[in-house]
C-alpha positions as CSV (number, residue, x, y, z in Angstrom):
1,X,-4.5,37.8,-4.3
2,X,-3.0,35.0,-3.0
3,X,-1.8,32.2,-5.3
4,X,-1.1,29.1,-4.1
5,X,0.4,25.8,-6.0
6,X,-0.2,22.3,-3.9
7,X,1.3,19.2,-5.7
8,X,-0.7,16.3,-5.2
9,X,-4.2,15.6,-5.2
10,X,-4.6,13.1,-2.5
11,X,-6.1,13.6,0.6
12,X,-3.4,15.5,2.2
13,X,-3.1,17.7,-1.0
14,X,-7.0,18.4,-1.4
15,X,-7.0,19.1,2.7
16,X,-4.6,21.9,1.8
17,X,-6.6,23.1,-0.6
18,X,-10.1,23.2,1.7
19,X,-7.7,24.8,4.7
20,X,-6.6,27.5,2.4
21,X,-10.0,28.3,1.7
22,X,-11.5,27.8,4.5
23,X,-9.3,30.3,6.5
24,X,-10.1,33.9,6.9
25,X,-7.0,36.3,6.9
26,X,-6.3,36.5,3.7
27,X,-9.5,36.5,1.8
28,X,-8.4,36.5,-1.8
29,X,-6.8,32.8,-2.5
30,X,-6.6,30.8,-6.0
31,X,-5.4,27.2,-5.3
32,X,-4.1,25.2,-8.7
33,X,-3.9,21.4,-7.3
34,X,-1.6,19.7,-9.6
35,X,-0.7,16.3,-9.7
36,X,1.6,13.9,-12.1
37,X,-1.5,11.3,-12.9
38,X,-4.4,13.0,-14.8
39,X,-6.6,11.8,-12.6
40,X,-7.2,12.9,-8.9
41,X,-7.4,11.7,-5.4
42,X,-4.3,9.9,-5.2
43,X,-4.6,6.2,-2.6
44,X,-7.9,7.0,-2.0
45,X,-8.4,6.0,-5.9
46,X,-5.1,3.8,-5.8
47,X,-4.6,2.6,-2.5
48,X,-7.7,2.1,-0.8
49,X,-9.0,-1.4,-1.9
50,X,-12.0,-2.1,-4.5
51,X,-14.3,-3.9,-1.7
52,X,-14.4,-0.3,0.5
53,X,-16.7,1.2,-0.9
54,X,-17.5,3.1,2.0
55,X,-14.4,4.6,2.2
56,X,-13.6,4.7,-1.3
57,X,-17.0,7.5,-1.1
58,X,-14.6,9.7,0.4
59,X,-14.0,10.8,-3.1
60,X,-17.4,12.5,-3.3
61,X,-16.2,15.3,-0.2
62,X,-12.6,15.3,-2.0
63,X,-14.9,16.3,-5.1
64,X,-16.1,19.2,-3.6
65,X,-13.6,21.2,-2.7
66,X,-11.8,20.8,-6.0
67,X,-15.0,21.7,-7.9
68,X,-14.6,25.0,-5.9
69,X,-14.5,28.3,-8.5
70,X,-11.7,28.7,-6.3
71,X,-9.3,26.0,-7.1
72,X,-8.1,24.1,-10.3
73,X,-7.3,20.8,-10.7
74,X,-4.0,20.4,-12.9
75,X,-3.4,16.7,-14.0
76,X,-0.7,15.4,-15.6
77,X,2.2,17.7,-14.9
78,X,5.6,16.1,-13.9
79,X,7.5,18.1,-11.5
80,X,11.2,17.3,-11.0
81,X,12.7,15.0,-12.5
82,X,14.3,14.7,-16.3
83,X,11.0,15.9,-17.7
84,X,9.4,17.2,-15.1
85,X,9.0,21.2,-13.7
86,X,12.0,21.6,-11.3
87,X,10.6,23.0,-8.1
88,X,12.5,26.3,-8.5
89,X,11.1,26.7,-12.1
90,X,7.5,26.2,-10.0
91,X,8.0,28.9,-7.3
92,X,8.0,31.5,-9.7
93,X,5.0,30.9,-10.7
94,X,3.4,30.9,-7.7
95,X,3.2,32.9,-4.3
96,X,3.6,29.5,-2.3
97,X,3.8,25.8,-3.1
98,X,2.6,23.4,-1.3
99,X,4.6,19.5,-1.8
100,X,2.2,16.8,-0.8
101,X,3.8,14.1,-2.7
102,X,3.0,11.3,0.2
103,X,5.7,8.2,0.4
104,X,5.9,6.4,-2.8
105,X,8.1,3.8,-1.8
106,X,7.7,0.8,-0.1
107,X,10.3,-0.4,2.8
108,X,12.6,-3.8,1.4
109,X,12.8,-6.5,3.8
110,X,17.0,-6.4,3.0
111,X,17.2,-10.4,3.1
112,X,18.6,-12.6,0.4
113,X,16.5,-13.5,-2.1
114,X,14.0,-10.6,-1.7
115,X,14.6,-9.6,-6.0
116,X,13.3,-13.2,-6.8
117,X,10.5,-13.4,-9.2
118,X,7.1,-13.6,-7.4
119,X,8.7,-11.6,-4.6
120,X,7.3,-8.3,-4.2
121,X,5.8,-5.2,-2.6
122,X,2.0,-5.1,-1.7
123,X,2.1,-1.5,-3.0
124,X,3.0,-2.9,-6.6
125,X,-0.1,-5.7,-6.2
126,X,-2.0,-3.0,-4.7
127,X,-1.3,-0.3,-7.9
128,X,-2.1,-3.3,-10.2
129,X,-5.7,-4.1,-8.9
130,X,-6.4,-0.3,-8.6
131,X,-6.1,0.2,-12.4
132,X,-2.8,2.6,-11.4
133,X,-1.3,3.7,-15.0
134,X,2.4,2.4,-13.8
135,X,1.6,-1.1,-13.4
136,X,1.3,-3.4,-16.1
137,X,-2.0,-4.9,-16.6
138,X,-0.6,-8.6,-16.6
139,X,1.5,-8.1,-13.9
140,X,0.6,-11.0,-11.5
141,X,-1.2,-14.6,-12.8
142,X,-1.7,-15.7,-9.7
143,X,-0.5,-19.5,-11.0
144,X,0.7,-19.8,-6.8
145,X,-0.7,-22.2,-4.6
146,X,0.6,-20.6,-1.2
147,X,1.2,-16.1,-0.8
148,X,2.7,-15.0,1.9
149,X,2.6,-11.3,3.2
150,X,5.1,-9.9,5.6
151,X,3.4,-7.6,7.7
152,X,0.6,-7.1,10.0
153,X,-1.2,-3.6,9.1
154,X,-4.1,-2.6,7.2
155,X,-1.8,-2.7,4.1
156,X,-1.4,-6.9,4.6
157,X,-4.7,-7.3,5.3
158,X,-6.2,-5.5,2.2
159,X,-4.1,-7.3,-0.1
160,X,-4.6,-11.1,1.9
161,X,-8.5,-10.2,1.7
162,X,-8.1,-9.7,-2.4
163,X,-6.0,-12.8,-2.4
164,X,-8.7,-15.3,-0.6
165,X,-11.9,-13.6,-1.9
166,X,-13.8,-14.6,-4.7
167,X,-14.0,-12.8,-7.8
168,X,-17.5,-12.8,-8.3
169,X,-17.8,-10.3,-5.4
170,X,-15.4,-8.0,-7.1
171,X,-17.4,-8.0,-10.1
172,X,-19.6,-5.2,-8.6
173,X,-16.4,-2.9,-7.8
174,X,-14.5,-1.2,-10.4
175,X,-11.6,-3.5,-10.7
176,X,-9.8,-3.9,-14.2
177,X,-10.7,-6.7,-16.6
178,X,-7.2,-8.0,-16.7
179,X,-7.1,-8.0,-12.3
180,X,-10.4,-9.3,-12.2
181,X,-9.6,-12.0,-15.0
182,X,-6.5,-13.3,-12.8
183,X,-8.3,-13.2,-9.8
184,X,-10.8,-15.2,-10.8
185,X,-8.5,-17.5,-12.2
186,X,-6.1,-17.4,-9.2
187,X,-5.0,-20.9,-7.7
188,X,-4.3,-19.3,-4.4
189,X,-5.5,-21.6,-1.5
190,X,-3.3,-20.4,1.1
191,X,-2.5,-17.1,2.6
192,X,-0.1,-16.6,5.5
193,X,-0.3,-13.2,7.1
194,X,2.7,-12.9,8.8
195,X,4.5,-10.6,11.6
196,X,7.7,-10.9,13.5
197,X,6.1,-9.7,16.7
198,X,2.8,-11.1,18.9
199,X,-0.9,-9.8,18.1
200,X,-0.6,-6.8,20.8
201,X,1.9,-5.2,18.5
202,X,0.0,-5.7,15.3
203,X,-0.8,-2.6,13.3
204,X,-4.1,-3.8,11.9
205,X,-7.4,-2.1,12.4
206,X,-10.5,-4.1,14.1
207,X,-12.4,-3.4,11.3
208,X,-10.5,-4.8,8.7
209,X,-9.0,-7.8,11.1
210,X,-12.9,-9.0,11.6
211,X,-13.7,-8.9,7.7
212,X,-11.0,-11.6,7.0
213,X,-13.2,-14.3,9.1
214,X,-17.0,-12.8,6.9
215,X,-15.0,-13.9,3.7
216,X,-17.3,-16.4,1.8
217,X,-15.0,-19.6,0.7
218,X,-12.5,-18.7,3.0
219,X,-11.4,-19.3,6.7
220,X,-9.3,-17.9,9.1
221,X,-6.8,-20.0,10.9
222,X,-4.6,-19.0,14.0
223,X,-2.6,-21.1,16.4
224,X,-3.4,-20.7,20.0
225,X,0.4,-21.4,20.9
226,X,1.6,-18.5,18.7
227,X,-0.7,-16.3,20.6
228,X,0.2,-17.5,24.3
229,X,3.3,-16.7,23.6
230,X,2.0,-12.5,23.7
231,X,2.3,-11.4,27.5
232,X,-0.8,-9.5,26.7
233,X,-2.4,-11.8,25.7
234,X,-1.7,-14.7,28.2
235,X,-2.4,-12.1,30.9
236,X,-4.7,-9.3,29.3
237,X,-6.3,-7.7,32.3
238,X,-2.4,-7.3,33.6
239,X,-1.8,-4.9,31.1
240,X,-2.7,-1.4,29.7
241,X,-3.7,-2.4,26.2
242,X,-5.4,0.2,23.9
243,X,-9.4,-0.4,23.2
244,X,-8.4,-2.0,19.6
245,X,-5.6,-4.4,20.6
246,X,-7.9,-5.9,23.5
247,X,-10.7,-6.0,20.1
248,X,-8.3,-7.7,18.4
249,X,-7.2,-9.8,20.5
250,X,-10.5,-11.2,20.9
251,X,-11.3,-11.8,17.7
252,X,-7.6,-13.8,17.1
253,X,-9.1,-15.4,20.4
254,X,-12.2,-16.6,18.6
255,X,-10.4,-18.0,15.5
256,X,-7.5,-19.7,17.4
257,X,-10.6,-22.2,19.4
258,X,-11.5,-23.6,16.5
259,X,-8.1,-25.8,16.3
260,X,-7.2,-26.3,12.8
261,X,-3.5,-25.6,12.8
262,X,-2.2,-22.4,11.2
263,X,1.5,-23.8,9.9
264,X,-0.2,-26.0,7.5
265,X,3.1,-28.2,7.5
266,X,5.5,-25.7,7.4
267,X,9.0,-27.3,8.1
268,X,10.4,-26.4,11.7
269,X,14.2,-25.9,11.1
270,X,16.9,-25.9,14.3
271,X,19.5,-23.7,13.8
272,X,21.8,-26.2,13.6
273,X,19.8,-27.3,10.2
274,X,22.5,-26.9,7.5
275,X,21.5,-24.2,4.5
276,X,23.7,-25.6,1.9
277,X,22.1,-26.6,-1.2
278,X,22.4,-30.8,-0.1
279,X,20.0,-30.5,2.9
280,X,17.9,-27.3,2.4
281,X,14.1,-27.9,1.6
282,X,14.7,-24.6,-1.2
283,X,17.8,-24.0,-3.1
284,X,19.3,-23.7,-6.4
285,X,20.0,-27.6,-6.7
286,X,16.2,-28.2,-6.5
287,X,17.6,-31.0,-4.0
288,X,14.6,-32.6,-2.2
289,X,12.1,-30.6,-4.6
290,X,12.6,-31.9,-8.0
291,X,9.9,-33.4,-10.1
292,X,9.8,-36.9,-9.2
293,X,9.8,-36.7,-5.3
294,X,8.5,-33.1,-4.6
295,X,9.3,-33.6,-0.8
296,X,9.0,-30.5,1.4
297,X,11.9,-30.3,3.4
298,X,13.0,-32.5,6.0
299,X,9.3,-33.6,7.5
300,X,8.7,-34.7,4.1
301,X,5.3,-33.4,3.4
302,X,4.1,-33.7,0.2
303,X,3.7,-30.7,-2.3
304,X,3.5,-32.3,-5.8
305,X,2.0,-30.5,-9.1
306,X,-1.2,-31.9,-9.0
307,X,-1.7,-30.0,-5.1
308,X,-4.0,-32.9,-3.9
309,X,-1.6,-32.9,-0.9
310,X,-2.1,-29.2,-0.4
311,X,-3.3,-28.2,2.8
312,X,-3.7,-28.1,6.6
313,X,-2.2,-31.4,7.9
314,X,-1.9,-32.4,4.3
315,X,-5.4,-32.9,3.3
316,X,-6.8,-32.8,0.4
317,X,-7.8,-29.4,-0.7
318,X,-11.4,-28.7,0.0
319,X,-12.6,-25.6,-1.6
320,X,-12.0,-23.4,1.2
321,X,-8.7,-20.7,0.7
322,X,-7.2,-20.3,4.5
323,X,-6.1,-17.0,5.9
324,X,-3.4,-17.9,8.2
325,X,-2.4,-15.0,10.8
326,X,1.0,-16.2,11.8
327,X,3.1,-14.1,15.0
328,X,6.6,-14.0,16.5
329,X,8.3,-14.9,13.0
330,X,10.8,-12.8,11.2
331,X,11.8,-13.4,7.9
332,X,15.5,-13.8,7.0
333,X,15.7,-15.6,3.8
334,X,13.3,-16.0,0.4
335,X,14.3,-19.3,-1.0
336,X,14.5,-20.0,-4.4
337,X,13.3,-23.1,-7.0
338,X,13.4,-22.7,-10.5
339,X,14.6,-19.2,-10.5
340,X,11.8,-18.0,-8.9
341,X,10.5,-17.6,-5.0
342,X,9.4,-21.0,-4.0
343,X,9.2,-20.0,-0.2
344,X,10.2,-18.0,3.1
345,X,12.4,-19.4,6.1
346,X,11.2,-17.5,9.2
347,X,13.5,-17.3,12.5
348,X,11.1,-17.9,15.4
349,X,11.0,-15.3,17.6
350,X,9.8,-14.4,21.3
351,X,9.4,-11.1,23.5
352,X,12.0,-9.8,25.0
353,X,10.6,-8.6,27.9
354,X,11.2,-4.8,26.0
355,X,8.8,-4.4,23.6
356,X,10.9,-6.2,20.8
357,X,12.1,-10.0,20.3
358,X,14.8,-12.0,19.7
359,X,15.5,-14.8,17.5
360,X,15.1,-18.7,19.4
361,X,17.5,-20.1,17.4
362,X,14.5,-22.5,15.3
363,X,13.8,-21.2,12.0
364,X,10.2,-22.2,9.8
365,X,10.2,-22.2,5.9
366,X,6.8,-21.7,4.5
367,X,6.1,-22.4,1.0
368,X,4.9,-19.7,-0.8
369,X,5.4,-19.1,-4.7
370,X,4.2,-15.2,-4.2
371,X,5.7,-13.1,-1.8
372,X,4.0,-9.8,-0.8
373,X,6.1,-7.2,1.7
374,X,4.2,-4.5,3.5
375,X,6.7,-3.4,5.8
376,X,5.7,0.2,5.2
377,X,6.3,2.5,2.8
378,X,8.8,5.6,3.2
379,X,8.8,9.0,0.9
380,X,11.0,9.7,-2.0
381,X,13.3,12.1,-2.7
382,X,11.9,15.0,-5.0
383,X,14.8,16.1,-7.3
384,X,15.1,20.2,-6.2
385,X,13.9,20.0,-2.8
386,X,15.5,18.9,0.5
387,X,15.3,15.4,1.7
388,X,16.1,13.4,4.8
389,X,17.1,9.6,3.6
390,X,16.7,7.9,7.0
391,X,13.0,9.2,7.9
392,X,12.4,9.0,4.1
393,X,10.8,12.8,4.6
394,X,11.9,16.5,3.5
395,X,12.8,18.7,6.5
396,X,10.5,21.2,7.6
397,X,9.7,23.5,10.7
398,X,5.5,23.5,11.2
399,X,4.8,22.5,7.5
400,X,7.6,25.4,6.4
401,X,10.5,23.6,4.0
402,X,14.1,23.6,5.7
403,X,17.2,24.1,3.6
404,X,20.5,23.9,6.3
405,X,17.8,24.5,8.5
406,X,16.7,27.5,7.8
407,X,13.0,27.9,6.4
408,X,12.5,28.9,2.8
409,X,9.5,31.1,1.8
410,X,7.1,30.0,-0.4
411,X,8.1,26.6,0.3
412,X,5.9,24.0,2.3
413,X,4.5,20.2,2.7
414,X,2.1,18.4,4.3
415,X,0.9,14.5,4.8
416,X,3.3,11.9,4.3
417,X,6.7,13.5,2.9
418,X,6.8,16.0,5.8
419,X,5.8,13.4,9.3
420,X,6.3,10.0,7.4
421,X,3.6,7.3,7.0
422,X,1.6,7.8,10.0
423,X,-1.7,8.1,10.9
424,X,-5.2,7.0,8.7
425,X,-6.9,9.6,6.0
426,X,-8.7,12.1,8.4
427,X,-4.9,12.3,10.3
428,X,-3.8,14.6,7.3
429,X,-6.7,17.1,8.0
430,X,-4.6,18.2,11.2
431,X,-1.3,17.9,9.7
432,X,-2.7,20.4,5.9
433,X,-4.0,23.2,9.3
434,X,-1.1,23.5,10.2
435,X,1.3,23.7,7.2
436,X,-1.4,26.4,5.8
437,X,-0.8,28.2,8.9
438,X,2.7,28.7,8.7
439,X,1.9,29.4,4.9
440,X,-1.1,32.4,6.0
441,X,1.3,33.7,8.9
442,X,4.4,34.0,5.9
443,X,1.9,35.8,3.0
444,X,2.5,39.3,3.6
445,X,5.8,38.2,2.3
446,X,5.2,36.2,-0.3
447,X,2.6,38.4,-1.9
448,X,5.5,40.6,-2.5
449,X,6.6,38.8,-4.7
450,X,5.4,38.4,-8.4
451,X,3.6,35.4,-9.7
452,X,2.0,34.3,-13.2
453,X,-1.9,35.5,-14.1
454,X,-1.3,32.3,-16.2
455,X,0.4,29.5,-14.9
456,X,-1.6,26.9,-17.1
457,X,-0.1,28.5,-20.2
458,X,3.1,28.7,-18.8
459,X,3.6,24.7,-18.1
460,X,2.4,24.1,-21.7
461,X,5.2,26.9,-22.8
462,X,7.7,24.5,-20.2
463,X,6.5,20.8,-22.4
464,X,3.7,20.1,-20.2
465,X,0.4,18.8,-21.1
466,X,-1.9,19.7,-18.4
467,X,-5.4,17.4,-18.2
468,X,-7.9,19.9,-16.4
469,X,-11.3,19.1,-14.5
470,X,-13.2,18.8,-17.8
471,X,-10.4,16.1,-18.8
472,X,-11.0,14.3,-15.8
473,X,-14.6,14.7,-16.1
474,X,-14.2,12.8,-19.3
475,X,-12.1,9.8,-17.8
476,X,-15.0,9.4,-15.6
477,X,-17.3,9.0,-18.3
478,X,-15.4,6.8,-20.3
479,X,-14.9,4.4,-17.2
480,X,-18.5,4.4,-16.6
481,X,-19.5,4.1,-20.5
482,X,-16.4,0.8,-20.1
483,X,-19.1,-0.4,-16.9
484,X,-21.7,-0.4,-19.0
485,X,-20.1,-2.1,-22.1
486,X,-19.0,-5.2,-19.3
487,X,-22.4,-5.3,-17.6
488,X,-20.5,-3.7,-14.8
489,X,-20.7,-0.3,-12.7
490,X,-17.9,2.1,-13.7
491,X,-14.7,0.2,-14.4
492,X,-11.3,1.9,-14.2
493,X,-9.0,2.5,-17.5
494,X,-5.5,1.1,-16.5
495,X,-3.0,2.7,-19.0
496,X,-2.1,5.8,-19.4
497,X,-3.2,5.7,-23.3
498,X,-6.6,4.8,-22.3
499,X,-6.9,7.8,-19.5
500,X,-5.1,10.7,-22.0
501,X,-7.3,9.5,-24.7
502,X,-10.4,9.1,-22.6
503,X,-9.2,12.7,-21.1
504,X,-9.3,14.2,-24.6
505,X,-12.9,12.6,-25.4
506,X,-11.4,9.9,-27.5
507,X,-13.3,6.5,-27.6
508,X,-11.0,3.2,-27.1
């Protein structure tokens, strides 16, 4: 019998898991599927947004193949790490293990001011409204007036959609109390999606590009100039573009006719503009921004407390968040009021003829009192196993771990941490084939090798505390008894004392 460990129960782990039991050469395989949270199917329960559902279903085929007789799902165990299993400590209880860890980190924008309070990482806003155990429940208060996200994938679209939509539609999802509290007291009216190349180049889905503009209370906003500026778009038929950039262009297309502006009075900045703290529309001196005169930079719009200048062409506000796709700017600088972000100067950019830009020489601040970067994320290095810091990703030869370059049995991965944050869910199908092949190919060697009858009672031996399918069985119960209690469908526990508790069949 083969016996097989895979760490991490996300889709790329739980692929793993249906490929080693799906192929035929070795018939006799036992998968354990463990994973650090006691809960399983990693993004697509903490990553994919509350208001895809459709997607979110995905759990119910995930389901299946770890409610196999042949495979056991192992939650809450830490491997590597000061308390966790180091991976060599694993392998001997197993024939093979299987890393699937995905890329936990998110990629910093490296420009000053990017540590500022109410700067941070769409992953962390995205773990908060997902109920993920890390993040604090009161994490974000949404007190701003103006987010901006820095990037133009799926990623900066989920998290802009959350931003400008209401929380009564969220009510029927299973957001936490505490997100859905501060989302439905959020004073967010503006929010700038913003990339540093043209709309061709944009890494966002059609799909999820056309929901921004079905948002009730909300509108979508993009400046016709910003998009002439895209050779494929000034000159589409010119050009070999894939099916969903033409899509997408055509739907920017459709918002950019109806003319509202989409800098909503952002302050145009020569690069001559001095940044000392005397002249700059941000800064430590609060110059030009203090209490009494709340002038936005040089064009002097008005951005007092009460907001009622707030808006496109300075307008009153009128009920309606905006969703402004912005192009062609790259951000160099998160300025700073207060000790905390107060707003984002943006060097204006254009093509340069080779798939990249360069800087004009103009720079844009935008105000913005929450920052959001999704930039990408990048894997993280697993104490015990190899790891290559620039593609954030641990070597490997068709799935099989590399140390100095030569494979080590018994050693795999698959999704993320072994080709980097590629591809959508279905891409890690592929990718688990092939590790598992390399893994079948290398098992009349590893089976000659011992491995435990008991692993379970092993990691309790090592300090572990393992939450089985039962456990997890009992988290999903408590989440939909927590529904119930809320008038609500099932609603997600957010600590971890609430899931280990709920695991154990503890009431809150």
């Amino acid at each position: 019998m083969l016996r097989v460990a895979v760490v991490g129960s996300g889709p790329s782990g739980v692929y793993t898991a249906q490929a080693l039991l799906n192929q035929s050469l070795v018939p006799e395989v036992r998968v354990h599927v463990l994973d650090r949270l006691p809960t399983p199917y990693g993004l697509v329960r903490y990553g994919v947004a509350p208001d895809h559902e459709k997607i979110k279903s995905l759990q119910n085929s995930l389901r299946a193949v770890l409610e196999d007789e042949r495979v056991t799902f192992v939650g809450h165990v830490r491997i590597g790490g000061a308390d966790g299993v180091p991976p060599a400590r694993l392998a001997e209880l197993y024939h093979a293990v299987v890393y699937c860890v995905g890329a936990a980190a998110d990629r910093p924008l490296a420009v000053p001011g990017e540590e500022l309070p109410g700067s941070c990482s769409a992953t962390r806003f995205v773990s908060w409204y997902s109920a993920h155990p890390d993040s604090a429940p009161d994490d974000f208060a949404l007190r701003a007036r103006s987010a901006v996200v820095i990037g133009v994938g799926n990623v900066a679209v989920d998290v802009a959609r959350i931003l400008a939509r209401g929380a009564d539609e969220l009510r029927a999802t299973d957001v936490p109390r505490a997100a859905l509290g501060a989302l439905a007291a959020s004073r967010v009216r503006e929010v700038h999606i913003v990339g540093r190349r043209g709309p061709s180049q944009a890494r966002f889905t059609t799909k999820e590009l056309r929901e921004l503009g079905a948002l009730p209370g909300a509108r979508t906003v993009v400046d016709p100039a910003e998009l002439a500026r895209d050779p494929a778009y000034a000159a589409p038929d010119g050009l070999p573009l894939p099916a969903v950039v033409r899509r997408n262009l055509e739907v920017l297309r459709g918002w950019a006719v109806r003319g509202e502006p989409a800098s909503s009075g952002a302050v145009d900045r020569p690069s001559e503009v001095a940044y000392g703290p005397s002249e700059a529309a941000f800064g430590p001196s609060g110059a030009a921004y203090g209490p009494s005169e709340a002038a936005y930079g040089a064009s002097g719009a008005a951005y007092g407390a009460s907001g009622a200048a707030y808006g496109a062409s300075g307008a009153a506000y009128d009920g309606v968040r905006r969703i402004r796709l912005r192009f062609f700017l790259r951000p160099v600088e998160l300025l700073e009021r207060g000790g905390r972000v107060a707003g984002v100067r943006f060097a204006r950019t254009v093509p340069d003829g080779a798939g990249g830009v360069r800087d004009t020489g103009t720079y844009e601040d935008v105000e913005a009192q929450l920052v959001l970067r999704a930039v990408g994320y990048r894997g993280v290095e697993l104490p015990g196993l190899p790891f290559d810091p620039v593609r954030g990703t641990v070597p490997h030869a068709a799935g099989r771990v590399l140390r100095d370059g030569v494979p080590t049995p018994g050693e795999y991965v698959a999704g993320w941490i072994k080709r980097g944050p590629t591809g959508v869910i279905g891409s890690n199908r592929s990718c688990a084939r092939e590790t598992v092949a390399s893994l079948i190919e290398d098992a009349p060697l590893l089976t000659r090798r011992p491995a435990a009858d008991d692993p379970l009672a092993v990691l309790r031996a090592w300090g572990q505390r393992p939450v089985e399918w039962d456990g997890w069985l009992s988290i999903e119960r408590a989440e939909a008894a927590l529904g119930r209690s809320l008038g609500r469908g099932p609603v997600k526990i957010p600590d971890w004392p609430g899931l280990l508790a709920a695991a154990r069949g503890e009431g809150r």
